[in-house]
N, C-alpha and C positions, 0 to 999 in steps of 0.2 A: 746363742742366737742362731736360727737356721739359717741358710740358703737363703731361703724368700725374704725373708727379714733384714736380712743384711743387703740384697736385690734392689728392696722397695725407699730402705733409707740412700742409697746409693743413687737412685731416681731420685726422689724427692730433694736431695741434699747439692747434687745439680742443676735444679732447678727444671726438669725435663717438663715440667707442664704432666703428669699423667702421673699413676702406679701399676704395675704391672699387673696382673693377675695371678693364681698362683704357680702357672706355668712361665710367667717372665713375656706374655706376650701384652698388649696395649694396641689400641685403634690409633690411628694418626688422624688429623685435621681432614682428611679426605675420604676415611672411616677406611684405610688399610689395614688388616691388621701386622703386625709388629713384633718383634725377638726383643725385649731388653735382659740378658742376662751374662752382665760383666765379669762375674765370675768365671764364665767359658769366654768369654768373646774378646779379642784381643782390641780392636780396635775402641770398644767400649769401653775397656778398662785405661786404655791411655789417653782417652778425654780427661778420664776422672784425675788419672796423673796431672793433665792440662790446669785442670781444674783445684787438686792441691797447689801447684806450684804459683798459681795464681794468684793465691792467698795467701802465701808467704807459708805454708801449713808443713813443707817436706822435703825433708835432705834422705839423703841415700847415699851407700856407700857399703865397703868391706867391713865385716867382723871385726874389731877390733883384734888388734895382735894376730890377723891372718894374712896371709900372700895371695891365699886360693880364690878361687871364684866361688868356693862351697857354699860360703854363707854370706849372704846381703842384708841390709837391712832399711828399714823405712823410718825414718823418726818425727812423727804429726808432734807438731806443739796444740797445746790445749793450754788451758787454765794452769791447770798443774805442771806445766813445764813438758818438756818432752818424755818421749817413752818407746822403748826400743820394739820393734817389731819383727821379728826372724822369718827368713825364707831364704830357699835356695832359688838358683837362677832360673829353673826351672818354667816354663810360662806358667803352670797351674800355682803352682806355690807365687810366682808371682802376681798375680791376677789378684785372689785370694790377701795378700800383701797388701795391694793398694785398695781395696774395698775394705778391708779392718781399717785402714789411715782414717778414710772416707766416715765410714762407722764411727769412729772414736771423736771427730773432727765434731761432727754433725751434731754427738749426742751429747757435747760439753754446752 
Protein backbone atom coordinates (compact mmCIF):
# COMPACT_ATOMS: atom_id res chain seq x y z
CA UNK A 1 0.00 0.00 0.00
CA UNK A 2 1.63 3.43 -0.78
CA UNK A 3 1.89 6.62 1.16
CA UNK A 4 -1.19 8.18 -0.38
CA UNK A 5 -3.22 5.12 0.23
CA UNK A 6 -2.66 4.65 3.44
CA UNK A 7 -3.07 8.92 3.93
CA UNK A 8 -6.54 8.85 2.32
CA UNK A 9 -7.85 5.68 4.33
CA UNK A 10 -6.52 7.45 7.46
CA UNK A 11 -8.85 10.65 6.48
CA UNK A 12 -11.67 8.80 5.58
CA UNK A 13 -11.55 6.36 8.44
CA UNK A 14 -11.69 9.54 10.86
CA UNK A 15 -14.27 10.70 9.50
CA UNK A 16 -12.37 14.14 8.18
CA UNK A 17 -15.27 15.02 5.76
CA UNK A 18 -12.67 15.26 2.64
CA UNK A 19 -9.46 13.07 0.87
CA UNK A 20 -6.56 14.40 0.29
CA UNK A 21 -5.17 14.79 -3.12
CA UNK A 22 -2.22 13.21 -4.09
CA UNK A 23 0.02 15.49 -2.32
CA UNK A 24 -1.91 15.23 1.13
CA UNK A 25 -3.35 18.58 0.67
CA UNK A 26 -7.51 19.20 0.87
CA UNK A 27 -9.74 22.67 0.65
CA UNK A 28 -11.34 23.46 4.23
CA UNK A 29 -15.09 24.75 4.47
CA UNK A 30 -13.77 28.27 3.84
CA UNK A 31 -11.96 26.95 0.62
CA UNK A 32 -8.16 27.11 2.57
CA UNK A 33 -6.14 24.88 1.27
CA UNK A 34 -4.84 22.28 3.76
CA UNK A 35 -1.66 19.59 4.70
CA UNK A 36 -3.36 16.27 5.78
CA UNK A 37 -0.30 13.86 5.87
CA UNK A 38 -0.04 11.81 9.30
CA UNK A 39 2.51 10.04 8.33
CA UNK A 40 4.97 13.20 8.88
CA UNK A 41 2.81 15.23 11.09
CA UNK A 42 2.88 14.52 14.57
CA UNK A 43 -0.02 16.07 15.72
CA UNK A 44 -2.27 14.29 13.03
CA UNK A 45 -1.18 11.23 13.84
CA UNK A 46 -2.06 11.48 17.58
CA UNK A 47 -5.67 12.43 16.70
CA UNK A 48 -5.65 9.08 15.00
CA UNK A 49 -4.15 7.61 18.34
CA UNK A 50 -7.24 9.61 19.90
CA UNK A 51 -9.25 8.10 17.55
CA UNK A 52 -8.10 4.13 18.07
CA UNK A 53 -8.33 4.39 21.72
CA UNK A 54 -11.71 5.49 21.35
CA UNK A 55 -12.79 2.59 19.91
CA UNK A 56 -11.43 0.41 22.22
CA UNK A 57 -9.19 -0.63 18.85
CA UNK A 58 -5.23 -0.23 20.88
CA UNK A 59 -2.89 -1.31 23.40
CA UNK A 60 0.86 -0.46 23.26
CA UNK A 61 3.58 -1.44 25.02
CA UNK A 62 7.36 -3.15 25.05
CA UNK A 63 8.55 -6.06 22.94
CA UNK A 64 7.64 -8.77 24.72
CA UNK A 65 10.82 -10.27 26.88
CA UNK A 66 12.53 -6.71 26.42
CA UNK A 67 13.64 -3.81 29.12
CA UNK A 68 14.65 -1.50 26.24
CA UNK A 69 12.79 1.23 24.70
CA UNK A 70 14.08 -0.59 21.22
CA UNK A 71 10.94 -1.98 20.21
CA UNK A 72 7.12 -0.94 20.86
CA UNK A 73 4.43 -2.19 19.53
CA UNK A 74 0.68 -1.41 18.59
CA UNK A 75 -1.93 -4.16 18.89
CA UNK A 76 -5.46 -2.97 16.70
CA UNK A 77 -8.13 -5.72 17.41
CA UNK A 78 -10.12 -6.68 14.22
CA UNK A 79 -12.22 -9.50 13.38
CA UNK A 80 -9.41 -11.69 13.67
CA UNK A 81 -8.31 -10.85 16.97
CA UNK A 82 -5.31 -8.82 17.41
CA UNK A 83 -2.07 -8.57 15.67
CA UNK A 84 1.29 -7.28 16.61
CA UNK A 85 2.64 -4.23 14.93
CA UNK A 86 6.59 -3.44 15.23
CA UNK A 87 8.34 -0.07 15.46
CA UNK A 88 10.75 1.63 17.33
CA UNK A 89 10.33 4.81 19.22
CA UNK A 90 11.39 6.73 16.80
CA UNK A 91 8.43 9.49 15.65
CA UNK A 92 8.74 8.36 11.92
CA UNK A 93 8.50 4.65 12.85
CA UNK A 94 5.96 5.82 15.09
CA UNK A 95 3.69 7.83 12.98
CA UNK A 96 3.81 5.11 10.29
CA UNK A 97 2.76 2.60 13.43
CA UNK A 98 -0.32 4.28 14.12
CA UNK A 99 -1.66 4.72 10.42
CA UNK A 100 -1.07 0.74 9.76
CA UNK A 101 -3.53 0.28 13.23
CA UNK A 102 -5.77 2.88 11.44
CA UNK A 103 -5.23 0.82 7.98
CA UNK A 104 -5.96 -2.48 9.35
CA UNK A 105 -8.90 -1.04 11.75
CA UNK A 106 -10.68 0.57 8.85
CA UNK A 107 -10.23 -2.21 6.29
CA UNK A 108 -11.77 -5.11 8.44
Amino acid sequence: MTDLEVTKLCAKAAELGFEPDNNGHYFDEEGSSRSYWPLTNEEQAGALVDWLIERGELTFGRAPGTTKRSAMWFLPWGKDGGAYLWFTPDKESRRRGICECVVKIYRE
